[in-house]
C-alpha positions as CSV (number, residue, x, y, z in Angstrom):
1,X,-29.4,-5.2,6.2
2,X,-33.3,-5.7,5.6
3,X,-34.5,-3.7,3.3
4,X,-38.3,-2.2,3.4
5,X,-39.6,0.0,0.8
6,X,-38.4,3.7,1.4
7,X,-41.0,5.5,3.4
8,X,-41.2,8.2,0.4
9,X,-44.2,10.0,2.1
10,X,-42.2,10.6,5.4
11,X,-39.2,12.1,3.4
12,X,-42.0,14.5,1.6
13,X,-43.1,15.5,5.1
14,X,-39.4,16.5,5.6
15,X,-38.0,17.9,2.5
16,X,-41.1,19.0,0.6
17,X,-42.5,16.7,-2.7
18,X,-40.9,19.9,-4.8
19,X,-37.2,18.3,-3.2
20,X,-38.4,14.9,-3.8
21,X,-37.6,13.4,-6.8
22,X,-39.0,9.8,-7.9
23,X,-39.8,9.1,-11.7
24,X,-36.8,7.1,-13.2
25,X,-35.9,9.5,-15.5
26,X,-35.6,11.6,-12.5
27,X,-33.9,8.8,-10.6
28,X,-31.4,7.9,-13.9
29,X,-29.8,11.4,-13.9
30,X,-28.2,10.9,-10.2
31,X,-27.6,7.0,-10.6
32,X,-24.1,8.0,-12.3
33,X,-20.7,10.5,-11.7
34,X,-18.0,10.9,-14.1
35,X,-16.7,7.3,-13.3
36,X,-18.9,6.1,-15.6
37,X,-20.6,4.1,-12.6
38,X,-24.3,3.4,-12.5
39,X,-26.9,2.5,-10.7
40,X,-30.0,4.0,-10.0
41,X,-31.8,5.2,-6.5
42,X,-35.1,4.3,-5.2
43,X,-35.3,8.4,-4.6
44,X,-33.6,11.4,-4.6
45,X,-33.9,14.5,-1.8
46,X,-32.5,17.8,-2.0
47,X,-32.2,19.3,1.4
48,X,-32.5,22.7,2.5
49,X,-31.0,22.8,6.2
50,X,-29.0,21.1,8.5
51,X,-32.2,20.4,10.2
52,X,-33.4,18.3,7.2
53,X,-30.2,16.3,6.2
54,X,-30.3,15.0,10.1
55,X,-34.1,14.6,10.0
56,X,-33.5,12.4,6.7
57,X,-30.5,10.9,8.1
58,X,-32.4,10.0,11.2
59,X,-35.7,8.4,9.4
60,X,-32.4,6.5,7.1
61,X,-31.7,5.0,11.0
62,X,-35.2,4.2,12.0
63,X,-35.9,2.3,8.0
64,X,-32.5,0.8,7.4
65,X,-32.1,2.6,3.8
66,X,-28.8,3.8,2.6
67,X,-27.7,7.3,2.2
68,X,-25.9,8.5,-0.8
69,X,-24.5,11.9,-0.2
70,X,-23.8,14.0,-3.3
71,X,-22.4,17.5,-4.9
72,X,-21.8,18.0,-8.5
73,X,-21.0,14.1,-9.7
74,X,-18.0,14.9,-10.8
75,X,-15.8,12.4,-8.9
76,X,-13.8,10.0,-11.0
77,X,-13.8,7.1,-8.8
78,X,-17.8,6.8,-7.9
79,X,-17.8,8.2,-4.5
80,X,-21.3,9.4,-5.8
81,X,-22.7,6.6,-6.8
82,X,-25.8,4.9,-5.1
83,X,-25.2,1.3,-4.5
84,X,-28.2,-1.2,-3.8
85,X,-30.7,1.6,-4.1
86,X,-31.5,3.7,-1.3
87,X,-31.3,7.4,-1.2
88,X,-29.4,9.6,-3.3
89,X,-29.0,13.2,-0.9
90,X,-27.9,16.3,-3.3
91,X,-26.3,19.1,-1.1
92,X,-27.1,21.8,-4.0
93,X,-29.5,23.3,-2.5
94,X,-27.2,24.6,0.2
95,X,-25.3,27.1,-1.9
96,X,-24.6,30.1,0.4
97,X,-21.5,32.0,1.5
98,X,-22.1,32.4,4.6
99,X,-18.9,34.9,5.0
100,X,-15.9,36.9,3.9
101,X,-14.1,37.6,7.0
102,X,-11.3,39.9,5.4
103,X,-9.3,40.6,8.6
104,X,-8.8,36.8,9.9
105,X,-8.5,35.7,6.2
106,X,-11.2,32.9,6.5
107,X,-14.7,32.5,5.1
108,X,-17.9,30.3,6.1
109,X,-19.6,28.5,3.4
110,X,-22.1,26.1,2.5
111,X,-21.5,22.6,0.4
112,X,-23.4,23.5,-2.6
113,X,-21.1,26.5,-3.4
114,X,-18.7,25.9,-6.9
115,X,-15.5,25.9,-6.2
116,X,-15.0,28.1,-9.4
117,X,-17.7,31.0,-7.7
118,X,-16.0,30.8,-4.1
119,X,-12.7,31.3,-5.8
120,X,-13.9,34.7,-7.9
121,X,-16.2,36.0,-4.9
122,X,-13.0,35.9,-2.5
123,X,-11.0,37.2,-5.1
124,X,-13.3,40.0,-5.2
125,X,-11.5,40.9,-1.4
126,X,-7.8,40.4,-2.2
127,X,-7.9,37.0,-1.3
128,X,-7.0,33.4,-3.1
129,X,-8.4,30.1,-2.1
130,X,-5.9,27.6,-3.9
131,X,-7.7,24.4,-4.3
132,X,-8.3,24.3,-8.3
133,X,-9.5,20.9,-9.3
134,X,-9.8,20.6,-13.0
135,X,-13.9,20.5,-12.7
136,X,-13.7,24.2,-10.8
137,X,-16.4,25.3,-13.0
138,X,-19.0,22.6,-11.7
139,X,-17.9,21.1,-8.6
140,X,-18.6,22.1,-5.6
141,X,-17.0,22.9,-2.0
142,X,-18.6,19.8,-0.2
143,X,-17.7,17.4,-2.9
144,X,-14.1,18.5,-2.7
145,X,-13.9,18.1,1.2
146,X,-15.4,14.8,0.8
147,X,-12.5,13.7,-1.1
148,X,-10.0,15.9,-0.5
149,X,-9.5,17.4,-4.0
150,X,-6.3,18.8,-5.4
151,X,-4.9,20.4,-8.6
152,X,-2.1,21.5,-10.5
153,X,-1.3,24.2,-8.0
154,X,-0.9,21.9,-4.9
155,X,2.7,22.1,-5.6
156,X,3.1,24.9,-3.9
157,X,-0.2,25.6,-2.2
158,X,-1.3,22.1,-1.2
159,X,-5.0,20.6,-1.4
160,X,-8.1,20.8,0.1
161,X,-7.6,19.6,3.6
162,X,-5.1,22.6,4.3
163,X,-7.7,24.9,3.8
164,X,-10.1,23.5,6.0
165,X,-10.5,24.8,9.5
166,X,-13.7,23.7,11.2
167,X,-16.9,22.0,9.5
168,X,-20.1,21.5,10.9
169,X,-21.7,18.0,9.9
170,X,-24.4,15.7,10.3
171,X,-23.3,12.3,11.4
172,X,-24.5,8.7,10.2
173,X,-26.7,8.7,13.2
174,X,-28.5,11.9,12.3
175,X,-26.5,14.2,15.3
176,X,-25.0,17.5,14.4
177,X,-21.0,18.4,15.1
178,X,-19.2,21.0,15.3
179,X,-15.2,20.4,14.4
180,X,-12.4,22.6,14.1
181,X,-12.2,26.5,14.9
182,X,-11.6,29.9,13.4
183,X,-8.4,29.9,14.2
184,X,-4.8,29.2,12.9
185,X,-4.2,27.3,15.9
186,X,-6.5,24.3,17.7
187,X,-5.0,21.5,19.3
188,X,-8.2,20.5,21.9
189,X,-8.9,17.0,21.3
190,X,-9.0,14.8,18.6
191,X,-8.7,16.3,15.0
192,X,-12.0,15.5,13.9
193,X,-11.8,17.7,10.9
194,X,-9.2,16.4,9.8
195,X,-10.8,13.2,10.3
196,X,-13.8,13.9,8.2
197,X,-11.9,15.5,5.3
198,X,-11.4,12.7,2.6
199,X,-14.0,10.7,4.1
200,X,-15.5,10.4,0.9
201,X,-19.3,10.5,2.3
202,X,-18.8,7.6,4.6
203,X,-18.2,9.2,8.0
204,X,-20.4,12.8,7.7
205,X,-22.2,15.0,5.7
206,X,-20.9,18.8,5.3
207,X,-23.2,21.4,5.9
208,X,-21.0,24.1,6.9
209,X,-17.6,24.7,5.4
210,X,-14.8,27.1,7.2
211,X,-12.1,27.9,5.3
212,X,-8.7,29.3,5.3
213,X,-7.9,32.0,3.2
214,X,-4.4,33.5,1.6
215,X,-3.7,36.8,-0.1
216,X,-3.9,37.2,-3.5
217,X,-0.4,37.1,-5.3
218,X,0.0,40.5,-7.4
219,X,1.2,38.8,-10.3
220,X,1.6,35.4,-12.2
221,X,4.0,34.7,-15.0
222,X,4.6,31.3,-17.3
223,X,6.5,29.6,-19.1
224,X,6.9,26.4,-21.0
225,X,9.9,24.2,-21.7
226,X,10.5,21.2,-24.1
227,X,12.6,18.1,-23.3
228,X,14.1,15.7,-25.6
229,X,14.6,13.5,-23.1
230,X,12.3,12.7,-20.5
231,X,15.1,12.5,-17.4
232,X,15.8,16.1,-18.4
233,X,12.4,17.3,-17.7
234,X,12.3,15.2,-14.3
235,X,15.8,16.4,-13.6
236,X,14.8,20.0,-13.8
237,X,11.9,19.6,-11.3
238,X,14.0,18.7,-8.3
239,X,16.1,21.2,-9.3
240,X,14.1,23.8,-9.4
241,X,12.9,22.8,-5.8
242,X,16.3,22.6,-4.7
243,X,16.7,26.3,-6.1
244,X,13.8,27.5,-3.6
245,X,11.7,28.7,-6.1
246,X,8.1,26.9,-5.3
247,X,6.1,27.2,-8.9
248,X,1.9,27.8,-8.1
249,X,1.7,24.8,-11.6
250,X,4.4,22.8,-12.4
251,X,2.6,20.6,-15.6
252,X,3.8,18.1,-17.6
253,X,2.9,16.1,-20.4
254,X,4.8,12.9,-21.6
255,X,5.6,12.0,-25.6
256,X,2.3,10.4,-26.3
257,X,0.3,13.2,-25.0
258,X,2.1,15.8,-27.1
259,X,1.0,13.3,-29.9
260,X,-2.7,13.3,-30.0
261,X,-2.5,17.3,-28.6
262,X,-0.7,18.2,-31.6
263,X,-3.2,16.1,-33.8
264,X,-6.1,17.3,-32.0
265,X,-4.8,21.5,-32.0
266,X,-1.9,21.2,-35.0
267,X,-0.2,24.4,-33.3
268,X,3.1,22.9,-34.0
269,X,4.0,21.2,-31.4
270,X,7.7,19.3,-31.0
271,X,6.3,15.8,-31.4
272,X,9.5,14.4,-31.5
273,X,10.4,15.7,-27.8
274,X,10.2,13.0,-24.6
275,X,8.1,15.8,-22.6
276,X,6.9,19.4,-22.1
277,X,6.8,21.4,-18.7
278,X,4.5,24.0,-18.2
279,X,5.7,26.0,-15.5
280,X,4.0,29.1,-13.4
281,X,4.7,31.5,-10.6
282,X,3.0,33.3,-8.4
283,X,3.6,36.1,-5.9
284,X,5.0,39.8,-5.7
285,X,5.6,41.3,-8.8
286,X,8.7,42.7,-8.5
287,X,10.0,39.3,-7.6
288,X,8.5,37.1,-10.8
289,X,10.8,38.6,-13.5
290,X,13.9,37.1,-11.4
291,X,12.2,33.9,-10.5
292,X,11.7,32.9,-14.3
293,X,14.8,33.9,-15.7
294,X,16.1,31.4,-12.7
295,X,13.9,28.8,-14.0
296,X,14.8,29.5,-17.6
297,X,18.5,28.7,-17.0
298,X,17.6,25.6,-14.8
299,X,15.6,24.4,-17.6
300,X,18.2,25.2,-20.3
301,X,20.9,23.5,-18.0
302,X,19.0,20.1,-17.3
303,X,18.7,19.9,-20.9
304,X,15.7,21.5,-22.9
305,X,16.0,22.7,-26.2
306,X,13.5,25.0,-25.9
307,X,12.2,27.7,-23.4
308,X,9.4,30.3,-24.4
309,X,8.2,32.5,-21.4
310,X,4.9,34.5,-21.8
311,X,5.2,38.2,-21.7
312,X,1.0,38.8,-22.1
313,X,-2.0,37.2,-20.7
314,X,-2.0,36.3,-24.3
315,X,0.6,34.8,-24.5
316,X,0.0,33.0,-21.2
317,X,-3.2,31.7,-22.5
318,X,-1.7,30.4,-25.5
319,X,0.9,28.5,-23.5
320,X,-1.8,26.9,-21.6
321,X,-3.8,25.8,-24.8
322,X,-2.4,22.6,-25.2
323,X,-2.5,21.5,-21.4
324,X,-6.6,22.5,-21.5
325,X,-6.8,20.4,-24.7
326,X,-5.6,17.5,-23.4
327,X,-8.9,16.1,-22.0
328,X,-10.9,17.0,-25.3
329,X,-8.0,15.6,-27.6
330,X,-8.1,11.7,-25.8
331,X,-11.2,11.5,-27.3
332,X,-10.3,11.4,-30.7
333,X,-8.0,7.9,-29.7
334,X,-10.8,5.9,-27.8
335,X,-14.5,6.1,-26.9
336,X,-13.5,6.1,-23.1
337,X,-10.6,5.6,-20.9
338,X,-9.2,4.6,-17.5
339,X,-7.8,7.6,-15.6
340,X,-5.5,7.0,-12.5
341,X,-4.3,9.6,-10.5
342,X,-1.4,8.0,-9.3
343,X,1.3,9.6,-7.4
344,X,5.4,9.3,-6.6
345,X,8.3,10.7,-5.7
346,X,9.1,13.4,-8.4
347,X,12.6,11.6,-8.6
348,X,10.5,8.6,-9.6
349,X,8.8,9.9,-12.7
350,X,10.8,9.2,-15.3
351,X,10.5,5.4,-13.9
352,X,6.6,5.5,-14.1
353,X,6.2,6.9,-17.2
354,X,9.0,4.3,-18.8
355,X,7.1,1.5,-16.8
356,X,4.0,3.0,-17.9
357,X,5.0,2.8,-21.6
358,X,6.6,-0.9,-21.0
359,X,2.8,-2.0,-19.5
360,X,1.0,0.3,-23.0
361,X,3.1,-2.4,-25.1
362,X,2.8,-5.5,-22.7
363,X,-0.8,-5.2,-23.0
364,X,-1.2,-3.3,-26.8
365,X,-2.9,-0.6,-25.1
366,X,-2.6,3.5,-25.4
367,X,-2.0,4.9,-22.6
368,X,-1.3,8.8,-22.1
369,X,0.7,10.4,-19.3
370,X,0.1,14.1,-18.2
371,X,-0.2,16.1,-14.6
372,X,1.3,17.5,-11.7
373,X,5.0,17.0,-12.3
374,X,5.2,19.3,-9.2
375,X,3.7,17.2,-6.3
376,X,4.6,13.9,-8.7
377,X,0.9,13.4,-9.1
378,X,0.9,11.9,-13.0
379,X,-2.7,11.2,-14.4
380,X,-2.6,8.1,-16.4
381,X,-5.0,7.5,-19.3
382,X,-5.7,4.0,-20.4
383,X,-7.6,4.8,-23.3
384,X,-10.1,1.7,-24.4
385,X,-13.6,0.8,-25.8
386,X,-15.4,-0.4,-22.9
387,X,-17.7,-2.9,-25.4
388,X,-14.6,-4.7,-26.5
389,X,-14.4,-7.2,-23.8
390,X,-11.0,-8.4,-24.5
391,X,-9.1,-4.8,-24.4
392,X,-11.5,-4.1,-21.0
393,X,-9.2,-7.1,-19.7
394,X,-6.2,-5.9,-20.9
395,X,-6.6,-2.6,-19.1
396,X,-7.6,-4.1,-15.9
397,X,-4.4,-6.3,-15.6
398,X,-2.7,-3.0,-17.1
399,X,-4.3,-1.4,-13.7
400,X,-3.2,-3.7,-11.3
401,X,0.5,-3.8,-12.3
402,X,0.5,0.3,-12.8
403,X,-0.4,-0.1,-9.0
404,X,2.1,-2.3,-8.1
405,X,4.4,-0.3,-9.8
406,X,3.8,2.6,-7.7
407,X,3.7,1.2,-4.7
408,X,6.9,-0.4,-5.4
409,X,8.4,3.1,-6.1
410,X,7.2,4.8,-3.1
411,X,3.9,6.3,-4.0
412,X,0.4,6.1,-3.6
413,X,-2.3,4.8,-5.7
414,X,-4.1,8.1,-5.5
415,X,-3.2,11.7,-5.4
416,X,-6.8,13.8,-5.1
417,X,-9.4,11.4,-6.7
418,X,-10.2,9.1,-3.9
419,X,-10.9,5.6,-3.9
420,X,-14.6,5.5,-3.9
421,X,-15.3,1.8,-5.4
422,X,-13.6,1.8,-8.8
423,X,-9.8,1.7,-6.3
424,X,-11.1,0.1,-3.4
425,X,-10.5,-3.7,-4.1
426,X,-6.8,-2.1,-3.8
427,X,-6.6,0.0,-0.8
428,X,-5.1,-3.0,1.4
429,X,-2.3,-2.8,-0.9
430,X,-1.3,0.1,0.1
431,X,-2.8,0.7,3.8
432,X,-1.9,-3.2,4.9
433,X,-4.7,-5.4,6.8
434,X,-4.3,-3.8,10.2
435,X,-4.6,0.2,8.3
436,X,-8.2,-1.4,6.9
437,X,-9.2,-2.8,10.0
438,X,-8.4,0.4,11.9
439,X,-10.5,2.6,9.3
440,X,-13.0,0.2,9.2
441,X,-13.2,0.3,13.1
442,X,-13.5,3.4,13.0
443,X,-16.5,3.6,10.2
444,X,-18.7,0.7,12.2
445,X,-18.3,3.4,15.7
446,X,-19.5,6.2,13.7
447,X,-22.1,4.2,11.2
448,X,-22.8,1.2,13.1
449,X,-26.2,0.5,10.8
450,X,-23.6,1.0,7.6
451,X,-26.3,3.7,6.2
452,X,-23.9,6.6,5.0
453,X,-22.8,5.9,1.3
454,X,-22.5,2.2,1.9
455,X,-20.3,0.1,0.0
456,X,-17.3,2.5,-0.8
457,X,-13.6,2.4,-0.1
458,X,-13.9,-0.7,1.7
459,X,-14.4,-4.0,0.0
460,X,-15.4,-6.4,0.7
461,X,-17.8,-4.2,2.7
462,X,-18.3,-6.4,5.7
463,X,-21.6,-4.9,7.0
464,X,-23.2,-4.1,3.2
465,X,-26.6,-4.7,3.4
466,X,-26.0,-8.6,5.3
């Protein structure tokens, strides 16, 4: 693609110079997410309207300069992350909730709304939107769309994309859609939400969001379990599955985490056991009492040595301590780390985590297991200084074999990151030649200039800037 110099007094005329953003210390803060990525834009725009992102998007067509569309930054894989310059788009300026519709359970929303906020205002009407990726706090609605974010309670509840119900979005060429409905039901043409959803920035950007709602359940209860054996704790997931009972969190956290939590915390943790579960439910009251004395005795039968149940929010909170110290502890092992979100069949665990261990003394590397034991999803931690060259390589061919590891077991490379560019030299592992081809067909109909976030998921990127 020919580049000009971005036409920075047009985009004034269209976003205002108070949403225009140019110095490079301006420019550095939005040249990164929490990949680690960087790479800095030539400018950065924070829209106001539909109107404007498809005014912005259409001056992108006209000039030939990349679009980088962008919530929070807090995407692991560098969806986020301008490439070659161009134009960094921030969607937080659109922060509205639009509407609570009580009766039909559903509300209408804007991109820049945190997830964490929606969550406590629907709350507010008896009502529970699911989706709780671990960056709730900060990220925000459009951002999870984009990539179709997930969490510990998609065991039971699923992710993002079965919560989406219509979305209004500006296209690469600058025209507005309209997707979806407001109903339950909507089988007229092709599913273009659904299409959009996990798109990761490359196919729209969001600037309505319509959303399914559920009722709030009346009551939550935890417990947590310890295994000496790691084919125990694996054992007792199916088998609590088997027994009907759907936990909203279903945790776990292998040998090595427990490590470097207790060292971090020093509650007393059992050190010495394979794995821990931490196990929630959710739902009517009277029915929660029943539902963990069940998965108390499933537990005890697949062979922990341990079950403690929560009787208090206090309680409760202090069983979750160690899970939320996980993140914080790591640090204390390595200056920065790796994290795949790959994910298997939960029968397969118990293999990943052993070939996991197998590839963290193959290559003299830490690596740290914890996550969704529940959906299989297990978030794997290659911890490493990124300035020592030779352990940077280690990890990488540590990467590539994790990956072929999963894919050999049945899973997927990711669960609810994405693939962005850190996992896209790999998709065609998992999606085959003709799969990319198809996506990428479909990309080049929709983006034919290549302008919306250019040079993710698909490398090599055929049309990048040639």
């Amino acid at each position: 693609m020919h580049r000009d110099p971005l036409p920075i007094h047009e985009i004034i005329r269209i976003v205002g110079k108070e949403n225009t953003l140019t110095a490079p210390e301006e420019l550095y803060c939005y040249g990164y997410d929490a990949s680690k990525l960087r790479s800095s834009p030539d400018v950065v725009v924070f829209p106001g309207s539909v109107n404007e992102v498809a005014e912005l998007i259409k001056l992108a067509n006209r000039r030939r300069f990349p679009v980088f569309p962008r919530g929070a930054g807090s995407g692991m894989v560098g969806a986020a992350v301008p490439w070659n310059g161009g134009m960094v788009m921030v969607l937080t300026r659109l922060n509205r909730i639009l509407e609570i519709d009580s009766d039909n359970m559903l509300a209408v929303s804007e991109p820049g709304v945190i997830t964490g906020e929606f969550q406590q205002a629907v709350l507010r009407h008896g009502l529970f939107y699911p989706p709780d990726p671990a960056s709730l706090q900060f990220c925000t609605l459009g951002g999870n769309v984009a990539m179709c974010a997930g969490g510990p309670r998609a065991v039971k509840y699923g992710v993002t994309r079965d919560y989406v119900l219509g979305l209004e979005a500006v296209l690469p060429t600058g025209s507005v859609v309209t997707t979806g409905t407001r109903t339950m039901k909507g089988v007229v043409g092709y599913d273009l939400t659904r299409l959009l959803v996990g798109s990761e920035g490359t196919l729209g950007i969001f600037t309505k969001i319509i959303l399914r709602l559920v009722p709030a359940p009346e009551g939550v209860r935890t417990l947590m379990a310890v295994f000496p054996n790691l084919d125990g704790a694996a054992k007792t997931v199916s088998a609590i599955i088997k027994q009907r009972l759907v936990p909203s969190t279903l945790e776990i956290m292998d040998q090595a985490t427990i490590k470097v939590v207790e060292n971090y915390l020093q509650i007393g943790l059992p050190t010495q056991a394979e794995a821990i579960l931490l196990i929630e439910v959710d739902g009517r009251a009277c029915l929660l009492d029943g539902d963990v004395k069940k998965i108390g005795e499933i537990c005890g039968q697949c062979g922990a040595s341990q079950v403690e149940i929560a009787h208090t929010e206090a309680e409760r909170e202090r069983l979750w301590q160690a899970r939320r110290a996980v993140s914080p502890a790591l640090g204390q092992i390595k200056p920065g780390k790796i994290n795949e979100d790959v994910t298997v069949p939960r029968t397969e665990i118990p293999a990943l985590i052993r070939a996991i261990q197998q590839l963290a003394e193959k290559y003299d590397l830490t690596i740290v297991c914890f996550g969704h034991a529940g959906d299989g999803n297990i978030h794997t931690n290659i911890m490493l200084d990124r300035n020592n060259e030779d352990e940077l390589k280690r990890s990488e061919l540590a990467v590539e074999e994790l990956f072929r590891t999963v894919l050999d077991l049945g899973g997927t490379l990711s669960g609810e990151h994405g693939i962005g560019i850190t996992k896209s030299p790999f998709l065609q592992w998992e999606i085959g030649a003709e799969g990319f081809d198809a996506m990428w067909r479909i990309k080049a109909a929709l983006d034919p200039l290549n302008i919306l976030n250019p040079g993710k998921m698909f490398v090599p990127n055929r049309a990048f800037f040639n």
